[in-house]
C-alpha positions, 0 to 999 in steps of 0.5 A: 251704382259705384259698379256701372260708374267703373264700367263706364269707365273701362268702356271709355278707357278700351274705346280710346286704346282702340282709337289711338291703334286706328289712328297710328295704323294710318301712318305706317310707311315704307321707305328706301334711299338710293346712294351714290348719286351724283351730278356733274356740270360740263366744263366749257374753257378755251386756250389761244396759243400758248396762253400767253397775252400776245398784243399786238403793235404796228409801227415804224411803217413805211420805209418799204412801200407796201405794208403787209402784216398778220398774224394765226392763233390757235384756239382750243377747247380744253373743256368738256363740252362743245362751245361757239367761239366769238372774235372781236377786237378790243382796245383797239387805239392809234397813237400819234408819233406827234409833229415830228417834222415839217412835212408831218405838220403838214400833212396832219392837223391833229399831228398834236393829240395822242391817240388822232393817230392816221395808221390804223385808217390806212390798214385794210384787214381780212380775218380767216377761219381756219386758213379761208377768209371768212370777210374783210374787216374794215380798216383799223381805224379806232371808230371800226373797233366794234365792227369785227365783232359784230361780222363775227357774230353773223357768221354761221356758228362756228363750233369747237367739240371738246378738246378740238381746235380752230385757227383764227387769221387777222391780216392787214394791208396797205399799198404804197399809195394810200399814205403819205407823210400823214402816218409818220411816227404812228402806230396802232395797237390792239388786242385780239379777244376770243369768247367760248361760249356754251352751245346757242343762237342768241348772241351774248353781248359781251362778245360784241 
């Protein structure tokens, strides 16, 4: 009796080795890792002119007759991959030089609040892309400020490659009979914003 009972017992003892070999033989694999990849990310950043902040004032107008003005800026893509440029004007405000005399009072009811300034709304403006004008801007009147970039925005895209450049013109204009006592003392300022984006047809709405 005690004989079978430790045959049994070595028989469930080499059944359960022989189970434990099956079962980690399932599991043997084989494996290699590769070294040395990486990924790298373009790069898309522009430069206008020198960098440096150029905002621009008109004023002290009307001496000469006719008035005439402008300004060319240079824009550079100095990342490493194409962008679609963007132009719009922000800040745009005209400041009143106030009722500085009779024949301004007269001439301008509102000679009294800051920014009702008449200049900007006498000015005509044109923009160009590299030396060809590509549409006439409306006036600087401050309610035209959105304007500029929403006819930018419907040009055909304009492309930068990596490391070319783009000259952007805006010039404006008045002839000696469209003002009057109206724009005595007052000017109009402005900064001129220019957006790079990444490569698309859909128009980011931070650049209008």
């Amino acid at each position: 009796m005690k004989k079978k009972t430790l045959l049994a017992l070595v028989t469930i003892a080499l059944v359960g080795i022989g189970g434990y070999v099956a079962v980690t033989g399932a599991f043997f694999s084989a494996r290699r890792t590769t070294t040395g990849n990486k990924f790298t990310v373009g790069t898309l950043d522009l430069q206008v002119g020198s960098g440096v902040s150029d905002p621009f004032v008109v004023e002290n107008i009307g001496a000469s007759g006719d008035i005439s003005g402008g300004k060319t800026w240079t824009i550079k893509n100095t990342g490493s991959l194409p962008g679609r440029l963007f132009m719009r004007l922000r800040n745009l405000v005209n400041n009143n030089g106030g009722c500085i005399n009779d024949f301004k009072k007269a001439a301008d009811a509102n000679c009294l609040t800051p920014t009702a300034g008449n200049l900007g709304a006498k000015l005509l403006t044109s923009v160009s892309l590299d030396g060809t004008k590509v549409f006439d801007g409306p006036t600087l009147a401050t309610d035209q400020q959105e304007s500029y970039g929403t006819q930018w925005a419907a040009l055909p895209n304009v492309i930068i490659p990596a490391g070319e450049s783009k000259t952007v013109g805006l010039t404006w204009a008045a002839s000696e009979t469209s003002y009057g006592n109206e724009i005595q003392g007052d000017s109009t300022q402005f900064d001129v914003e220019f957006n790079l984006v990444q490569l698309t047809n859909v128009v980011p709405t931070n650049t209008q």
